[in-house]
C-alpha positions, 0 to 999 in steps of 0.5 A: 252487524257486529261491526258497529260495536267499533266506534271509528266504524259506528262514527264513520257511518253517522258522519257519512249519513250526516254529510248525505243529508247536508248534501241532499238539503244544500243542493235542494236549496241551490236548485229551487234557488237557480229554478226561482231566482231573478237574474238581478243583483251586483255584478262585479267588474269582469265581463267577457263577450258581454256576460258578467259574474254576480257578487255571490258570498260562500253559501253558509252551509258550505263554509260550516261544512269546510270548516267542520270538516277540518277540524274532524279531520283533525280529531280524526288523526290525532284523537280517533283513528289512527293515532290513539284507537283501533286500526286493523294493523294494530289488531292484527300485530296483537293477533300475531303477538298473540299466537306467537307467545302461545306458539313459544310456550308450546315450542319452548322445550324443542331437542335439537334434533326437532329444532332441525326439522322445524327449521327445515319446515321453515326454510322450504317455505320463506328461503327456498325460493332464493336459496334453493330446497338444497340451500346451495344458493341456486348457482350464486343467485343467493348464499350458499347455506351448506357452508354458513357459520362453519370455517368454509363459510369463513374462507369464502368471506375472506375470499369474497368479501362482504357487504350489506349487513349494515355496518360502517365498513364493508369487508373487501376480498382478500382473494390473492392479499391472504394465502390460502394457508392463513385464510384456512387457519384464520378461519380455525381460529375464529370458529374455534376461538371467537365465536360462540359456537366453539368447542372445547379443543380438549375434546379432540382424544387424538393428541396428535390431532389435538397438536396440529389443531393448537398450532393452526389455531395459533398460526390463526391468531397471528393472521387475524392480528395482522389482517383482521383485527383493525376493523373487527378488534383483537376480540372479534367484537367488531369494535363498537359495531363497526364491523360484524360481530365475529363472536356471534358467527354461526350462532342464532343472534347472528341469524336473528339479525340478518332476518331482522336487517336483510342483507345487500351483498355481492351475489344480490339483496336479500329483504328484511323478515322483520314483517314476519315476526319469527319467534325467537324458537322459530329462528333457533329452529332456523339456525339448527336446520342451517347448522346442520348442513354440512360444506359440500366435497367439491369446497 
């Protein structure tokens, strides 16, 4: 019987009892009264094949119960439940919002490596049924992953445009409008410029390499200047939220925001997560696993 400590409970049982016994004791009422009662009174002016209708007010114990009803229903939205008590829902969000804090202080000091195989856990069971267990997108039916938030991922959008994520202006195809040379070189600009995941092009030892890097990435900019900075901005920021926010390309605020938004694009729709309450550890671990996988040969 634990569950008459809830009072929306405990007061629905009690209305529900007292409303049995009110029906029971009108009904009794009414049918000793139709048993015993005189078929006299005043009739009103209707009459249809020689029957007329008695004058009969609203029984009292009726109008009370109609008009108590109203006002319970009054309370009862906007006092009781489920405006200013407890419902079900809300204790089951303070239940997730529960484990999920003991969840990211558990998680919190994750390397890199396990962030991956925690990603991949997760992955294999909300994403694959769309993605595929490889992350290939099952033949188009959804976004190949393998080149995701890399330059390969960048020339595909350039070649196939992108919708869905929510912003003003939907990104069209450029597939025949930029040249293959300054789609690849856009991208190296991007990746390696823009976004958050960039690296330190003195890294590259090879000063040869380093040489042809320098001028990809400059070719890049002059490309992006041209044909990309009217909707994203010269900085990749995406001018005010008009268009994606390039500098978060590939990292975990980018994956947090489609998981939070869903996205209606050329291949299908892919739903909002947001009922799902990824922590923030578990979509780190997400953004790991998709990083970690590389384009495959044939792209």
């Amino acid at each position: 019987m634990g569950w008459l400590s809830d009072n929306v409970n405990l007061f629905s049982l009690i209305a529900a009892i007292v409303i049995l016994v009110l029906t029971i004791f009108i009904a009794g009422l009414l049918i000793k009264k139709m048993r015993d009662s005189k078929a006299d009174g005043e009739l009103t002016d209707h009459k249809w094949d020689g029957i007329a209708e008695f004058k009969n007010n609203i029984p009292i114990g009726y109008a009370i119960c109609f008009l108590g009803l109203i006002f319970w229903g009054f309370w009862y939205m906007f006092v009781g439940y489920p405006l200013d008590s407890y419902s079900q829902i809300g204790d089951y969000n303070q239940q997730v919002d529960t484990h999920n804090k003991k969840f990211e202080q558990k998680w919190q000091n994750l390397d890199n490596t396990d962030l991956i195989q925690m990603g991949e856990g997760i992955f294999l069971v909300q994403c694959s049924q769309c993605h595929g267990i490889d992350a290939e997108g099952m033949d188009g039916k959804a976004q190949n992953l393998h080149r995701w938030g890399k330059e390969e991922g960048i020339i595909y959008t350039i070649e196939h445009g992108s919708s869905g994520l929510g912003y003003p202006i939907d990104m069209p195809p450029f597939e025949g409008a930029i040249s293959k040379e300054d789609s690849k070189a856009i991208a190296v600009y991007v990746m390696n410029v823009l976004s958050d995941k960039k690296k330190n092009i003195n890294d590259v030892k090879d000063s040869n390499k380093r040489s042809v890097l320098q001028d990809e990435i400059k070719k890049g900019k002059q490309a992006f200047d041209s044909m990309c900075a009217s909707c994203h901005g010269n900085d990749g920021a995406g001018n005010d939220g008009m268009a994606a926010d390039l500098r978060k390309y590939g990292t975990f605020d980018f994956v947090k925001n489609v998981l939070e938004h869903g996205k209606k694009g050329n291949i299908g729709e892919m739903p909002s997560f947001a009922y799902r309450n990824f922590t923030d550890t578990q979509i780190k671990a997400i953004s790991a696993y998709i990083g970690s996988l590389q384009p495959l040969s044939d792209e």
